[in-house]
Every structure is written in C-alpha cells, then in structure tokens.
N, C-alpha and C positions, 0 to 999 in steps of 0.2 A: 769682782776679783776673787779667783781663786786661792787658799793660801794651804798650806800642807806642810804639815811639822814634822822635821827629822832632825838626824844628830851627825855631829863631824866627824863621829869613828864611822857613821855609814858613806859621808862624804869622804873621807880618806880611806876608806876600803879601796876605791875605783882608779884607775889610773889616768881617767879624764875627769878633771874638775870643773862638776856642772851645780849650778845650785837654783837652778829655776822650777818652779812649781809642778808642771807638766812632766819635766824627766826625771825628778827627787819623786814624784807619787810611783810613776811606773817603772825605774830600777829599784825603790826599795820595797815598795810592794811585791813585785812579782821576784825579785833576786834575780833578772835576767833570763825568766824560764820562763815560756810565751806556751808551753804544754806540761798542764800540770799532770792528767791523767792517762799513765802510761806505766807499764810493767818493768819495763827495760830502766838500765842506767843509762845517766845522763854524761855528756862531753861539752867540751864546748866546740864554736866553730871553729876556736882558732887549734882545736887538735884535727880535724879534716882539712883544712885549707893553709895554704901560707901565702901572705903577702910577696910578691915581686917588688923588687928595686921601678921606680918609675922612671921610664924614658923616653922623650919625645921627638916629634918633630916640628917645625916651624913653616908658619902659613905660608902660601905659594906656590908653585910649582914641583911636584914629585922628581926624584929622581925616575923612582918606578912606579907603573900603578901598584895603587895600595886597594884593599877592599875595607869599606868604611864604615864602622857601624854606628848607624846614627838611629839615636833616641827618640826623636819627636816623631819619625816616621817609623818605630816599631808597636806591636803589641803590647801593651801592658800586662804584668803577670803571665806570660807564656814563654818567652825568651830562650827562643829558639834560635839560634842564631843561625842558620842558612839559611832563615827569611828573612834576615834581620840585617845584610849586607850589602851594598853595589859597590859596584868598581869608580876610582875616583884616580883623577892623575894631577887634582891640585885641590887644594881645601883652603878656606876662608881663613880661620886661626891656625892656633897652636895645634896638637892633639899625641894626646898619648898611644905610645908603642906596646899593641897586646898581642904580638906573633906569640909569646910565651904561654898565654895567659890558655888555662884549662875553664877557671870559671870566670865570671865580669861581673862588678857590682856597682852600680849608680849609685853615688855618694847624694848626688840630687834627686829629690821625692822618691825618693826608694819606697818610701808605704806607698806608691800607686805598681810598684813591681817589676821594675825593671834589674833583673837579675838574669846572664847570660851564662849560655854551658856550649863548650867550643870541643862538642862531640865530634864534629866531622874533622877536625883536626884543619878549620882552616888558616890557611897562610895569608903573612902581609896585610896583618890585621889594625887599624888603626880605628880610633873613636876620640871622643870627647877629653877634656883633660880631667870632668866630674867623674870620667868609668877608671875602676879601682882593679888592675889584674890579682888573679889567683893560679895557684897551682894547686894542686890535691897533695898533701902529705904523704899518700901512702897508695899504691897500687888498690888494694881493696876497696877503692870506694866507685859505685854508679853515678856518674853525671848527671842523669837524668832525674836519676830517686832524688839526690840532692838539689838539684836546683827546684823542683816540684815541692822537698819538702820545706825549702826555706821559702817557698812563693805562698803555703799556707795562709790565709788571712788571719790566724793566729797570729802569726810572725809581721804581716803586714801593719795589723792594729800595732805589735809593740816597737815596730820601726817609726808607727808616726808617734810615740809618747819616747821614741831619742832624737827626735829631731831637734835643729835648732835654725835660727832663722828668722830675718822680719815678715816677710813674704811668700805665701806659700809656694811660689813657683819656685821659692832660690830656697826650700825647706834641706838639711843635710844630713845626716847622721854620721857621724865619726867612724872609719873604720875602725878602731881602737875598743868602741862599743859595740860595734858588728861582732868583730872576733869574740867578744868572752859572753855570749846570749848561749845558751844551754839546747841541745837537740838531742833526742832519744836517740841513742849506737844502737844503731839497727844491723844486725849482722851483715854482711859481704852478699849472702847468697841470697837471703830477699830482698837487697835492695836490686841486685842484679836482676832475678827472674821478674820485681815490681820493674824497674828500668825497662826492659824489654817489651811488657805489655804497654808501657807508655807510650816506646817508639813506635809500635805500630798502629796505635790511636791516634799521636802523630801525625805520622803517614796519611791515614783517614780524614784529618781534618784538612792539613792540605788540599787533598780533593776536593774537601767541600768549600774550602775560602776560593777556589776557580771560580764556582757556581755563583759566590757573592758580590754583585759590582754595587757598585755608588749607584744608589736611588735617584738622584737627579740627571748622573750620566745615562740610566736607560728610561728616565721620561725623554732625556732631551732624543733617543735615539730613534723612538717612539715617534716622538712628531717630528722629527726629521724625515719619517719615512711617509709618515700622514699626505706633508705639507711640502713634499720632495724640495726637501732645503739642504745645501749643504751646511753641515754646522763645523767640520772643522774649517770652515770658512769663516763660520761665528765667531769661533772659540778663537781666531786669530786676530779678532778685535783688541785681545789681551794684552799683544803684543804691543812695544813702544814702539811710537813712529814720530815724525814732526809734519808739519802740515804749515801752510800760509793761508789766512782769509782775511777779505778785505773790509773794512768797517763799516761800508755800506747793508754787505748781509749781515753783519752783524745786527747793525740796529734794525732790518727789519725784521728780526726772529720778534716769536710772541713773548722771551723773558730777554733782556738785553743783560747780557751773561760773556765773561769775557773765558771764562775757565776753557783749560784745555779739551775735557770729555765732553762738553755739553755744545763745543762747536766741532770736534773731529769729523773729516770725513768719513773715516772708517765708521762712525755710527750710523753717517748716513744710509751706507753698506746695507747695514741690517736692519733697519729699516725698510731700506727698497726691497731686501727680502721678503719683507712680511707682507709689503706693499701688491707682490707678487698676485694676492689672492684677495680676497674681501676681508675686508676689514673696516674697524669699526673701533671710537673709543669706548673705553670701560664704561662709560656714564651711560651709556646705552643700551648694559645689562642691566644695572643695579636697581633697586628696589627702592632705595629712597638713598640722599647722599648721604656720601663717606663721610664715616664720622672721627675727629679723633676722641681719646680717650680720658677718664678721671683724675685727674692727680691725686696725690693722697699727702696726709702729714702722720707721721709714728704714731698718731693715739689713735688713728681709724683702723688701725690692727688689731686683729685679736684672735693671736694663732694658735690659742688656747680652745676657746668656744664657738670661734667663727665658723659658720658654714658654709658660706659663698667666699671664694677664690678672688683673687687679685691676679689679673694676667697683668703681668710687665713683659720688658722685651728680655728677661731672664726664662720665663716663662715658656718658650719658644725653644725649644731643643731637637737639633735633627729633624725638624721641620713639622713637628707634630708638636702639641701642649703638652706642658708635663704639669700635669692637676697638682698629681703627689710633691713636686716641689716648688710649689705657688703658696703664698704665703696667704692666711685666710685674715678677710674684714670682718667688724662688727656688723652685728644686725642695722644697726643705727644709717655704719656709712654704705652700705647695700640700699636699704630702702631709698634713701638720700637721693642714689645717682643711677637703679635701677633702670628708671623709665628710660632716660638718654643716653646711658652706658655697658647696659648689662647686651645680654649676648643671647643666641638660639642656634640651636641645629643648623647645620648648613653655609650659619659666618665666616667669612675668613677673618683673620687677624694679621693684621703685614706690622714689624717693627720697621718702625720712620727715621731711627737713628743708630749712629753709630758706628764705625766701623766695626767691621766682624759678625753684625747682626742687622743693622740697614739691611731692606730688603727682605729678611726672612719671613715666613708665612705657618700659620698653620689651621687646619679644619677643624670648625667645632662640629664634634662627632655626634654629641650629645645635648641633650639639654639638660645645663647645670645653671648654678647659679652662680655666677660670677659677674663681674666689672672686667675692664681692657681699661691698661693703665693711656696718661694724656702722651705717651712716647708710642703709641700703638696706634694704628688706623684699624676699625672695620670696616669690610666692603661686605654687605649684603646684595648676592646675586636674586635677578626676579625669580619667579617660580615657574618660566617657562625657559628656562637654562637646569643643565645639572652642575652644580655648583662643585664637584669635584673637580671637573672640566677644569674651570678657572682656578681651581686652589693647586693643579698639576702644572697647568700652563703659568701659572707664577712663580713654581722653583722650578721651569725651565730657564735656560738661558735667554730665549727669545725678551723674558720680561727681565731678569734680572739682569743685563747689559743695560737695559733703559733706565732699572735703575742706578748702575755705575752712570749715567749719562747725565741723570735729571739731578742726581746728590748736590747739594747745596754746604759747605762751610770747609771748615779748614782741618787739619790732622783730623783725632777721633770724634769733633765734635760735626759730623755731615747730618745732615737732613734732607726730607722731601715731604710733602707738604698733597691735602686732598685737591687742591687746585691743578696739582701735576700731575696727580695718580690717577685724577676723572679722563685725564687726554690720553693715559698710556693706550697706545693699538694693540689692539685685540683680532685674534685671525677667527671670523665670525664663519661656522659651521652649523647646519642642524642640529635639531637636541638629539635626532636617532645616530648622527658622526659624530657627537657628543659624549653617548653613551658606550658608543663602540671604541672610541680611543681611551676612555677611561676603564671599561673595559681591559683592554690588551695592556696597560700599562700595571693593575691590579694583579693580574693573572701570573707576567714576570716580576712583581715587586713579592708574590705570594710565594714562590720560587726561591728568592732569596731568602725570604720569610722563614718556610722551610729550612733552609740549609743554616741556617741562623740560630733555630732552634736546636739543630741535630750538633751542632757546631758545641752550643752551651751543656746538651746530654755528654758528649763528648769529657768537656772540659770537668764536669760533676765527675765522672766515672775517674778521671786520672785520683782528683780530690781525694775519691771514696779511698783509692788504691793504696795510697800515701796513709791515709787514716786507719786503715786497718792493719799496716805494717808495725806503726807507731803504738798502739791499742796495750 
C-alpha cells in the first residue's frame, strides 16, 4: 500500500475534492505543471479553452446522418479527427452533441490520448457521452500546436496520476482538473508557423497509413492467391445463419458435440475449400507431439533475478512474443520444467484459451530461455518443413475459423485441446512452395514494416516541434 501525507489547505486549495494517494502525490507535488523546464509563463488550460453546455441525442434512429466519432476505432495520441469519423444514421446509445465543439476531450483513459481538434470545421458531429466539447477562448490560438501540445507524454503521465476509477478501462479524469493543469503561452505566431509544419507531416503520414494493412488480412491474401481460394467467401463464414442437422450425423462425428460452430455447415464450406488441394493433418509435420504447457504458482517468479521468461497467453501480442513483457522465473523453476516445457528456435506457441486470445500464435525467433505456460500449446514443426510456413498459415483464417469451430466451453471460458489441434488440415506444399510463399508474404509485411517506422520518424519530428517551442 502506498501512503502519501498532505494537508487540507492543500486539499481545499482545489475545487474537486479528491483525497486518494495516487492524485494527492501528483497534484500536490507537481502543482498541476506536467512542464517544469521552460522559459515562458505559464497559463492554465482553462484560459485557452472553454467548456460547452452538454447536449445530446438519444439511441435510435437519426433524424439526419450524423458523422460519428468514435473512440475505440481511433488512434491513440494523434487525434485527428477527419480520420477519426464515419457517417452514421442510427447509433446504439445516447451520445453527445459536438457540432460546436473546436477541441474534444475523453474524460475516459485520457492518459492513453485521446484528445481531438476539429480543424476541418466538420459538421453534424456526434460521439460518445465520455467526449467533453471545447471551444478556444480566443482567436489566437493553433488547433494543431494545441492539441500536439496537450498529447505530450508529459501531460499523458499526469493525466494518469488524476484519474479515478476501479478499473482501468472505466479510468476518468475530471474536466474540472483538465481545465486548471498549467501549459507554457506560447506566443500566437509560433504556434501558428509550428501548427503548419504539423499539418503537412500530417498530410505525409496519411500517405503512409495507405501503404499499412493488417498483417493477417495480407497473409490471408497471400495464400488466397497461392491456393486460388476465395476467402471473402471465408471471411463469410462470420456471418449468422441457422442450419438443421439430424442426430444421426451428429453422433457419427469423431467428438459428439451439440454446439452451434462445431456442426455448422458453413464450416463444412471451408473445409471443402482446403479439401480442394492436398492436404494432410498437422501431426504429420511435427516433430514429436504437441505438447501443453507449465503451470506455475507466485513463488516460481522472480522478476527481479530470473533469466528465463514465462510465456503465458499475455505473452502473445500482435502475433509475435513479447520477451520484454513476460514475466521472468526462478533458476529453481526453469531447471524443474526445462526438459518438457522450455522452448527453441523455430516453435510455435498457439494460446488454447480464451476468448480474445484462443487461437493466437506466435514464432520463437530465437533461442532464449524460457517455459510456455499450461494455457499455451507448442507445436514443433520437423526439420524438413520451414516452420514460418506453418506459423503464417496459423494467423490466416484458413486455421483460425477451425479454430472458431473446434473451441470447446462457455462465454470467456473456451478451449481446444492437442488431441484437436493434431487433426487440424493442413494445405501440404513443398518445402521450395514453402519457402516462396513465406517469402512474398515477408517481403509485403517488410513493406509495412517500413511505412511503420517512417510513420513513428514522423510522429517523433511533430514531438521534437512542440518541445522546442516550449524550451
């Protein structure tokens, strides 16, 4: 438990009365100034900005289209808003009325950045009931500089020490604390001429989020074109349908299984698709079987001195391992579960549960030292397969429909199991048609790669812009 000692004249200085540990250390430590070292005087936001009257509308049907800005499908920290809108002609709840509004502030998780500037002046603008409208105070001020300078991660760190909240998804900050945080008066003309080069950086990144699609949408397009399949044929497996079967086929399948996806005929679909070509199950590459994973209990941690990693199915992020946030074991429980659990170059790792993470895969690139937790499957390919192959062909749809099909239980708690994942079909190629579709799919994933990094050069250089204003 953290504890942090202040006084009631610092607690009745404020006009929102908070007295929890987290927002007593960082308003009265920092006084609401999230930039200490700066030449210029200080203002607060609520002298640039003013609060609007809130006004909504009710879930249902539009009278007119409205254009919608919705949160979970924007950018975090960039908050642009003519990428950041569609057109809508009914909406599921409530939501508030920002035709007025110049800037937009998420009162929810604001430290991850969601902060809007409604440069283009557009109309019929509706959002969330958590997005807070603003107007600018004063003709003098730049949209752009502004919004860039309050998306700082200065400002982002002292957004998450006002927040309040059980959970960090429903995290909130009080407009009331927004308004009186301190930002350096940057004069009128450099924020204009910094604004300016912004927009056209801007501009440039635009471009380059064209060039950037979903890593999985161009494997699957990839071997779509391999394995001439149609896949938005696939991809309409998605879709709800109803179906009849009779209980006879039922009980001859190899799992007597009553659930909806694991008798659909739509699966049968993609199936007969794959059926198309040669094919073969998984157990007919692997190298020895699938194995699942270690369990663990809190004392076999020791994310102090441990050197070998603990893959869970947290561990698994965007379809690659993420080392750096895997949590490290003792030498004790490594040696322990080594022989039967540790891992090599070229393993796949599939998460077995879950919703949101069932299915997910990723390649051991390296040889580290780690364990795969008991929620984790690995599949070791033999050594006359190239094991990318199969770690590509398992975040296409081709495999991961099978596993929407094979998932076992009920809400978040589903599963599948090495006895199901030995039978998944497999579309059996040469190792040289192996290599080459692994190939072409690295070459455009390198592509993105690229525009990826020119994207984050991009997003540093606005940073730098704003910081030397401030200086």
């Amino acid at each position: 438990m953290k504890v942090f000692t202040t006084t009631l004249g610092e607690i009745g200085n404020q006009l929102s009365l908070r007295l929890d540990s987290k927002y007593r250390e960082t308003w009265d430590n920092e006084k609401g100034d999230p930039i200490k070292k700066t030449s210029l005087n200080k203002i607060k936001v609520a002298d640039l900005i003013n609060r609007l009257p809130i006004k909504r509308v009710k879930k249902g049907e539009l009278e007119d289209e409205c254009n919608l800005l919705s949160i979970s499908e924007t950018e975090a920290k960039y908050g642009r808003l003519v990428n950041s809108i569609q057109p809508v002609t009914s909406v599921g709840s409530d939501k508030t009325i920002l035709n007025e509004a110049e800037i937009i502030v998420s009162k929810l998780v604001m430290s991850k950045g969601y902060i809007f500037t409604n440069e283009e002046s557009s109309t019929d603008l509706i959002g969330s009931t958590e997005l807070i409208p603003y107007k600018k105070r004063k003709k003098d001020i730049d949209l752009t500089f502004i919004r860039h300078l309050l998306l700082l991660d200065d400002y982002l760190k002292y957004y998450s020490g006002l927040e309040t909240g059980k959970t960090p998804s429903q995290k909130r900050v009080n407009p009331i604390d927004f308004l009186q945080l301190l930002v350096p008066n940057v004069p009128y003309d450099i924020q204009k001429e910094i604004g300016t080069k912004i927009r056209k950086l801007e501009n440039e990144m635009d471009e380059l989020k064209k060039e950037i699609q979903n890593r999985n949408k161009i494997i699957n397009e990839i071997l779509a074109t391999e394995f001439n399949i149609d896949f938005q044929e696939v991809l309409d497996i998605k879709k709800p349908t109803t179906y009849k079967k009779d209980l006879l086929s039922i009980n001859n399948s190899f799992d007597l299984r009553f659930s909806y996806k694991f008798n659909a005929q739509k699966y049968k679909k993609l199936l007969s698709k794959i059926a198309q070509h040669k094919v073969s199950p998984l157990k007919d590459f692997i190298n020895e079987p699938i194995r699942l994973g270690s369990s663990i209990s809190p004392s076999d941690y020791d994310d102090d001195n441990g050197e070998a990693i603990y893959i869970s199915m947290s561990s698994i992020k965007n379809w690659t391992l993420d080392k750096d946030g895997s949590r490290r074991v003792s030498e004790e429980y490594f040696e322990k579960n080594k022989v039967a659990n540790s891992i090599k170059k070229g393993d796949i790792i599939i998460a077995r549960s879950g919703e949101g993470t069932i299915g997910k895969v990723a390649l051991i690139e390296d040889d580290i030292d780690a364990i795969f937790a008991d929620f984790t499957m690995r599949v070791r390919i033999s050594n006359s397969h190239n094991p990318k192959y199969f770690y590509y062909y398992f975040c296409s749809d081709l495999f991961q429909l099978i596993v929407e099909k094979e998932k076992k239980g009920l809400g978040n708690n589903t599963n599948f199991f090495p006895n199901q994942l030995k039978r998944f079909p497999i579309i059996q190629v040469s190792l040289n048609q192996q290599n080459e579709i692994v190939k072409k799919i690295e070459e455009k994933l390198e592509k993105v790669r690229q525009a990826e990094m020119a994207l984050v050069s991009k997003k540093l250089e606005i940073d730098n812009l704003i910081r030397k204003a401030i200086v």
